[in-house]
N, C-alpha and C positions, 0 to 999 in steps of 0.2 A: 825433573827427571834426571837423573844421573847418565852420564855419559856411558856407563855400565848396560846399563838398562837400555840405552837409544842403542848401543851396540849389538846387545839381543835382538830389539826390534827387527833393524835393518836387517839380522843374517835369517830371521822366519822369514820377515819380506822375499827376500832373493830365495830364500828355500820353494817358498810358496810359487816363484816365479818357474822354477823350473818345474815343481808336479805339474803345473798349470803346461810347458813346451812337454813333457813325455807325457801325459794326458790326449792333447793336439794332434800326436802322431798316429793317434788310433781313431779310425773311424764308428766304428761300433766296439762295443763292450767283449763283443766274443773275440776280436784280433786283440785286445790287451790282453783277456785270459789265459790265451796261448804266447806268452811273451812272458818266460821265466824271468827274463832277467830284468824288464819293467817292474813288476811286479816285487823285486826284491831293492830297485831302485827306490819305488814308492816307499816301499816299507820303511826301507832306510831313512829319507827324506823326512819321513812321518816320525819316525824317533826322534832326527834331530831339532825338525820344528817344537816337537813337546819337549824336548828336555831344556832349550833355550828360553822357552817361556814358562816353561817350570823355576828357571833362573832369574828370569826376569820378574817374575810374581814374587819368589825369595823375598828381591830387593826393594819388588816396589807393588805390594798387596793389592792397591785398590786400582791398580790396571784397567782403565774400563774393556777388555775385548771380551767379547762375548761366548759363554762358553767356555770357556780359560782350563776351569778344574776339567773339564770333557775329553779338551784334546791332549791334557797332560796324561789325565785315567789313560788315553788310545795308548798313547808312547808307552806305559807301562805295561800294559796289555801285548805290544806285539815286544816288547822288551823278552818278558815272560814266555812267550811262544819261541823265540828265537833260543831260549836258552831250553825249552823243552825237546826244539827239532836237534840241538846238537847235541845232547845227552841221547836223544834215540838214535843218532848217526853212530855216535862214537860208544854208548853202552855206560856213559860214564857222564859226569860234569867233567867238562873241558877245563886246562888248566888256563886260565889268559888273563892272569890278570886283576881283573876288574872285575873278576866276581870270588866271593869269602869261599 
């Protein structure tokens, strides 16, 4: 495995570490719901986790984690959502960059 790839790993790991402490802080599912900014934290979290092992899969296919194509599809899925909440914000595609 390429030092590339063990690089990915580690930064899902620690990703994975922190949903896991803003998960912790909520006792039942109805105080995370009410918590905008959790919730955007997760999301976030969740994009990055899928887009690193969507890198990491690039490099190195037969990955055994379980699930792999799943939680990359998620990352794409709220990628998508993210760019639909800010075109109904702004009435437009947002200019930033990183998207054509």
């Amino acid at each position: 495995m390429s030092p590339k790839v063990k690089k990915y790993l580690f930064e899902i790991l620690r990703f994975i570490e922190e949903v896991d402490s803003i998960i912790s802080e909520f006792e039942h599912f109805e105080q995370f719901q009410s918590d905008p900014k959790a919730i955007r934290a997760l999301e976030r979290l969740y994009e990055i986790i899928g887009e690193a092992l969507r890198k990491a899969l690039d490099e190195h296919p037969g990955l055994p984690i379980s699930d792999a194509r799943k939680i990359v599809a998620l990352r794409n899925i709220l990628a998508i959502i993210m760019i639909i909440s800010l075109v109904k914000s702004f009435g437009r595609r947002p200019s930033m960059g990183f998207l054509p």
